[in-house]
N, C-alpha and C positions, 0 to 999 in steps of 0.2 A: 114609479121606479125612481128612488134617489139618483144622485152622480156617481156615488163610489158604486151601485148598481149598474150601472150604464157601461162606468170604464169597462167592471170588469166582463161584462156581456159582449164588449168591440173589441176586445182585446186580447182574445183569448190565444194566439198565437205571440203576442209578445210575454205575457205570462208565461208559456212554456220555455220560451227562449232566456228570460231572467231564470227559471229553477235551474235552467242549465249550466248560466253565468256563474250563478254561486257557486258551482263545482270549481270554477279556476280563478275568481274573481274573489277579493273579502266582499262581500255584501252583495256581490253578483253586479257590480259597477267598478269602471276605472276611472272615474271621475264624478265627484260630489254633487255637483252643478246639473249630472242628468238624470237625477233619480227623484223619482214620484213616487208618493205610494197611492195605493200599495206596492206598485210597482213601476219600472220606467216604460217607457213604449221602445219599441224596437225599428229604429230608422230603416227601411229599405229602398227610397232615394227621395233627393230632393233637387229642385227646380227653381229657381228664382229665389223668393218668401215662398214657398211651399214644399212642406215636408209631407211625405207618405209614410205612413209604418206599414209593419208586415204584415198588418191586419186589412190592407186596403183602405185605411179612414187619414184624410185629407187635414193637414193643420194647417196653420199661417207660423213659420219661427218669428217670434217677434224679438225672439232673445239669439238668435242667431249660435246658437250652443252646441245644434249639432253637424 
């Protein structure tokens, strides 16, 4: 399994939450700086360096962006 493989297998609830973004959003983002592709991950909290998305998968902000 590649990476763009990977993301999009962990990811699968931030994916739905970006289709939804484009409906009220240009490009389904309000700022340039958080967007991946294929698409961004969807923040649902964070803790110190440690960001959670809404998919449950753990990151380190090393960019402090969100």
């Amino acid at each position: 399994m590649n990476l763009i493989e990977k993301y999009l297998s962990k990811t699968k609830k931030s994916k739905e939450l970006f289709e939804r973004a484009r409906n009220h959003f240009p490009g389904g983002i309000n700022h340039d700086a958080r967007f991946y592709k294929p698409y961004p991950i969807f923040a649902s909290k964070a803790k110190g360096s440690r960001l959670y998305d809404v998919d449950g998968n753990e990151y380190i902000d090393w960019g402090m962006q969100l």
